[in-house]
C-alpha positions as YAML, in Angstrom:
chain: A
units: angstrom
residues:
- id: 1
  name: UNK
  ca: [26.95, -63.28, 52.45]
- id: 2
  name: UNK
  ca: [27.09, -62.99, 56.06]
- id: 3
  name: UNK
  ca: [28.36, -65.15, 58.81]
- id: 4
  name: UNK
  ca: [27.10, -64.62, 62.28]
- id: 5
  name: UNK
  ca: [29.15, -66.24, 65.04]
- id: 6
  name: UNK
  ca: [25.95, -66.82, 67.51]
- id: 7
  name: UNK
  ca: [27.81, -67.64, 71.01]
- id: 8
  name: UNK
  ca: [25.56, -68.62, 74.13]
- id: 9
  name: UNK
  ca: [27.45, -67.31, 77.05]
- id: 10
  name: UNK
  ca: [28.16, -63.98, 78.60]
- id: 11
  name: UNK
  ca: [31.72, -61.80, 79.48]
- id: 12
  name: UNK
  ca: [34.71, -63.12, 76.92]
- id: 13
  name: UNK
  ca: [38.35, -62.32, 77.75]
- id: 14
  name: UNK
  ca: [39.44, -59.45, 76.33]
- id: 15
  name: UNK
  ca: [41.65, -61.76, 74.22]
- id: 16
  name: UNK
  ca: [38.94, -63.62, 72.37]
- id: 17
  name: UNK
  ca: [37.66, -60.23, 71.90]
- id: 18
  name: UNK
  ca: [40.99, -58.65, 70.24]
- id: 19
  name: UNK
  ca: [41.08, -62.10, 67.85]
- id: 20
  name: UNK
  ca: [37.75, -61.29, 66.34]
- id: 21
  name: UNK
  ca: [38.54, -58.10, 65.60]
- id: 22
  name: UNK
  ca: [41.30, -58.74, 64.02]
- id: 23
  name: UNK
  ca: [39.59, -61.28, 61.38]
- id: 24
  name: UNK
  ca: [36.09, -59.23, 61.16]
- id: 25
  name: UNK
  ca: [38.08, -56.42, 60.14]
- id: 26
  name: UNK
  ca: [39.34, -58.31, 57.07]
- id: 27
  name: UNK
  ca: [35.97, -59.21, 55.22]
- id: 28
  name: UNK
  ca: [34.68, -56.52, 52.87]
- id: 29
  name: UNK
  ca: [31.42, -56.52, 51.08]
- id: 30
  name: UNK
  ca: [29.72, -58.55, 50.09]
- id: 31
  name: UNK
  ca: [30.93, -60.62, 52.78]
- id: 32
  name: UNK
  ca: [30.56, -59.60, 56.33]
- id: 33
  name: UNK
  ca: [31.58, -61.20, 59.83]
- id: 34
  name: UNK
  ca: [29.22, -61.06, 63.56]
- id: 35
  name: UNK
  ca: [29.43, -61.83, 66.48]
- id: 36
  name: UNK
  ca: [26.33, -62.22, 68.69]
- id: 37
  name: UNK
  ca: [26.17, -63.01, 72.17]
- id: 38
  name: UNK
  ca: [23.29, -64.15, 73.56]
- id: 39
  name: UNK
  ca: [23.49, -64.75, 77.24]
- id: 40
  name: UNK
  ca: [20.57, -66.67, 78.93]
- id: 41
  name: UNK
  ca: [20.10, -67.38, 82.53]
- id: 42
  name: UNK
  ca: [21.62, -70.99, 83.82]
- id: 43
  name: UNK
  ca: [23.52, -73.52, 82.08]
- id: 44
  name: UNK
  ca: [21.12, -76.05, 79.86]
- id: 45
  name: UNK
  ca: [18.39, -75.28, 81.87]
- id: 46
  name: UNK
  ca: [15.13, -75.83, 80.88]
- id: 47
  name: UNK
  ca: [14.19, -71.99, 80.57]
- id: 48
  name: UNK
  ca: [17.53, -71.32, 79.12]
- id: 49
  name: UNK
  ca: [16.95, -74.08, 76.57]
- id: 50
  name: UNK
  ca: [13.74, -72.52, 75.58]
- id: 51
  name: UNK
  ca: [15.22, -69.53, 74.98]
- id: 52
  name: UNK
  ca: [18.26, -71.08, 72.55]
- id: 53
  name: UNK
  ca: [15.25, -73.24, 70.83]
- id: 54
  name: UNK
  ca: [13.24, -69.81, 69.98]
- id: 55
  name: UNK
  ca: [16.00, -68.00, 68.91]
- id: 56
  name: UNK
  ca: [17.10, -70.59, 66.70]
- id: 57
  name: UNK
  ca: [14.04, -70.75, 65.49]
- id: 58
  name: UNK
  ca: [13.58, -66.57, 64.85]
- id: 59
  name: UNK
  ca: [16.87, -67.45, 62.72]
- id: 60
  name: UNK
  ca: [15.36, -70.47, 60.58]
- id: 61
  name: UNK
  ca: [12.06, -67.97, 60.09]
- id: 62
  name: UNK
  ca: [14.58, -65.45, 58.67]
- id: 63
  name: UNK
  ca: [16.16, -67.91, 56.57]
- id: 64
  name: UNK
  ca: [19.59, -68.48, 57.83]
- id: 65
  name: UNK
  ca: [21.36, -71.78, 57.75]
- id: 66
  name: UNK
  ca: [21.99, -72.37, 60.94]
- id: 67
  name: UNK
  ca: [24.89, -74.28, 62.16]
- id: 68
  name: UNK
  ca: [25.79, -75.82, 65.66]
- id: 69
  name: UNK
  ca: [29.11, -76.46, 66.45]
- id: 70
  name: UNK
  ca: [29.45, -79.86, 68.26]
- id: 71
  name: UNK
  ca: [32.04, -82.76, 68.52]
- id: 72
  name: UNK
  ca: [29.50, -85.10, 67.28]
- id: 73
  name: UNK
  ca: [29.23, -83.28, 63.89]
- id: 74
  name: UNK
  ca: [30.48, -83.85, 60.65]
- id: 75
  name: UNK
  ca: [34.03, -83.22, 59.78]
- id: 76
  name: UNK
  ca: [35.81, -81.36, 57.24]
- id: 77
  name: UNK
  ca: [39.21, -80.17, 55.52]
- id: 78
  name: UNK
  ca: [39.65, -76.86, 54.46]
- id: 79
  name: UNK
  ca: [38.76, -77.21, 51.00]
- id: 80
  name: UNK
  ca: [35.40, -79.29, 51.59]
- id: 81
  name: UNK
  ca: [34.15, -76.83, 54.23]
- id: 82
  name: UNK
  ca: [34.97, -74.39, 51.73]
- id: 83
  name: UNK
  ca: [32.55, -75.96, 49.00]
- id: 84
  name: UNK
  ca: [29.79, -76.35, 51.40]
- id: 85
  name: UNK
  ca: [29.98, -72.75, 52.24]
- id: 86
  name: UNK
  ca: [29.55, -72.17, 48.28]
- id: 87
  name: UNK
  ca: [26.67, -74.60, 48.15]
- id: 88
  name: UNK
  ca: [25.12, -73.13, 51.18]
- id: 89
  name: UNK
  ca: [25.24, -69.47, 49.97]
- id: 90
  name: UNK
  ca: [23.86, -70.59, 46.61]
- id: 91
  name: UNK
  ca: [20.21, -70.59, 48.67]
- id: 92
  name: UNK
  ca: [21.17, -68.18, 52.04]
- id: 93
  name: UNK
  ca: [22.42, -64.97, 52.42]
- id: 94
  name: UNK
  ca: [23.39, -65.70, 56.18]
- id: 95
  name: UNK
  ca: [24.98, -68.62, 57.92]
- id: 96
  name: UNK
  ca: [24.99, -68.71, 61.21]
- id: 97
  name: UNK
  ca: [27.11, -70.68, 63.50]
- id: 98
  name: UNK
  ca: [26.02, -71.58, 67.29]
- id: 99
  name: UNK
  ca: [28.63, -72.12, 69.61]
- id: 100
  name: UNK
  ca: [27.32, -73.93, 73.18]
- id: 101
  name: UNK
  ca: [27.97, -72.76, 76.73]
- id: 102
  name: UNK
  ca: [29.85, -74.48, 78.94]
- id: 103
  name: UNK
  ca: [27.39, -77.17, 78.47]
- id: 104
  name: UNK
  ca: [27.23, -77.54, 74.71]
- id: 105
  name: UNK
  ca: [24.37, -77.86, 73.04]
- id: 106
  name: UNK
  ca: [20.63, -79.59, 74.00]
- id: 107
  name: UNK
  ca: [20.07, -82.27, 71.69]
- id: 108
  name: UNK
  ca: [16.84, -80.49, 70.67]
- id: 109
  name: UNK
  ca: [18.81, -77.84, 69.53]
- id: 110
  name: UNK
  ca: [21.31, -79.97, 67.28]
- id: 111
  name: UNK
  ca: [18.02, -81.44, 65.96]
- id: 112
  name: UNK
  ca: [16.48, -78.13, 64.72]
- id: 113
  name: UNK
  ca: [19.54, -76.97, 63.51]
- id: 114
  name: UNK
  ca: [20.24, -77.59, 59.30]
- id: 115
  name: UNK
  ca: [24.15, -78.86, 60.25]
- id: 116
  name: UNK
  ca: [26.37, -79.76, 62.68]
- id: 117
  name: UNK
  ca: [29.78, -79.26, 62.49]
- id: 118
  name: UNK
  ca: [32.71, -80.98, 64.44]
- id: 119
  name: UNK
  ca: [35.51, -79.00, 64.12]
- id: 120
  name: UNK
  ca: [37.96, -81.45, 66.20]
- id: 121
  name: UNK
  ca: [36.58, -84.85, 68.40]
- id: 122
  name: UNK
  ca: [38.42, -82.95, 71.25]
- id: 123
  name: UNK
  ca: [36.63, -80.92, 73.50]
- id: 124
  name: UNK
  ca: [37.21, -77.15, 73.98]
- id: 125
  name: UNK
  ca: [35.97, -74.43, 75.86]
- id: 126
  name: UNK
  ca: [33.50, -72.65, 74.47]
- id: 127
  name: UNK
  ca: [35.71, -69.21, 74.89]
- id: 128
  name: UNK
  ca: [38.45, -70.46, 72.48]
- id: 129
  name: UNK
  ca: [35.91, -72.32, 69.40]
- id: 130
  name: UNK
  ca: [35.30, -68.27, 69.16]
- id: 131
  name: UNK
  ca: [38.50, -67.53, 67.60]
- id: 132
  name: UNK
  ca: [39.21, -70.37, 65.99]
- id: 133
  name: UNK
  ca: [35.99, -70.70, 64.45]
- id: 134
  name: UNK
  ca: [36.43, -66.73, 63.12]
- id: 135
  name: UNK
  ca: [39.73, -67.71, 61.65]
- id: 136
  name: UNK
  ca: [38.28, -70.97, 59.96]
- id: 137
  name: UNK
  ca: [35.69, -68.24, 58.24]
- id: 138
  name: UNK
  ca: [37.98, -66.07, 56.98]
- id: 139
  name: UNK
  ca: [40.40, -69.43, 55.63]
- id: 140
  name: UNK
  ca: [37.38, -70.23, 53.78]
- id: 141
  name: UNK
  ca: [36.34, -66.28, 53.01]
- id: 142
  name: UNK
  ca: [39.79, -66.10, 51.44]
- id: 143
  name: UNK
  ca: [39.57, -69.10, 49.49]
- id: 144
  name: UNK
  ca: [35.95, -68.19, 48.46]
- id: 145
  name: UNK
  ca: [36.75, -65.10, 46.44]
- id: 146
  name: UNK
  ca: [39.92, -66.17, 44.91]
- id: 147
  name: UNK
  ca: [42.91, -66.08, 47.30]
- id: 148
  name: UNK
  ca: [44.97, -68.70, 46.66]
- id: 149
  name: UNK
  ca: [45.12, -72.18, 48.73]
- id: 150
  name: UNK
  ca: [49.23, -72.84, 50.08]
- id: 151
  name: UNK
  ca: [48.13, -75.92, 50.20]
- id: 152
  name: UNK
  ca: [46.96, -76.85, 46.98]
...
């Protein structure tokens, strides 16, 4: 299974850089960890939201469940996400997760997408979902082939 950590914005500090790396380096196969950056023109634009839309779209066409982080979404502990990881890898091999520019998401976008996911009612920048997001996958990496839960 792969997760691919799809963010829409360009340059990241070095430091959200250094954090990825430090939890993509972790997974081993069958399990992998990406991150993709896809930088488009100008904030929620229409031409820039064209150009999210059709890549989200390339990903549903290559069968990932795609995922859009927003504070709107649904929420989870660490044990529930964790079981709708399992359920969602039952039927896809990748799962990818959208993090918004500065300007979050289009609500076309959350449409298309197959989930949305709140992971706090807060708002963040986008720069700092990337490593706790990465973190959150390799919680429920860990927890997916057997480590166990300190919390159970």
């Amino acid at each position: 299974m792969k997760f691919n950590l799809v963010v829409f914005s360009g340059n990241v500090p070095q430091w959200v850089s250094a954090a990825f790396d430090h939890y993509e380096k972790r997974f081993r196969a069958p399990y992998a960890l990406s991150l993709i950056y896809k930088d488009f023109d100008s904030p929620n634009s229409e031409r820039n939201n064209a150009k999210k839309l059709n890549y989200l779209d390339e990903c549903n066409s290559k069968h990932h469940y795609n995922i859009s982080l927003d504070s709107g979404g649904a929420n989870y502990n660490t044990i529930s996400f964790t079981d709708k990881i399992k359920k969602i890898s039952s039927s896809h091999q990748n799962i990818s997760f959208f993090i918004g520019g500065s300007e979050g998401h289009c609500a076309d976008f959350l449409e298309r997408s197959h989930h949305i996911l709140s992971l706090s009612k807060m708002t963040f920048g986008h720069q700092i979902m990337i490593p706790l997001t990465t973190e959150i996958l390799y919680r429920t990496y860990s927890l997916i082939i057997g480590h166990p839960y300190h919390r159970s």
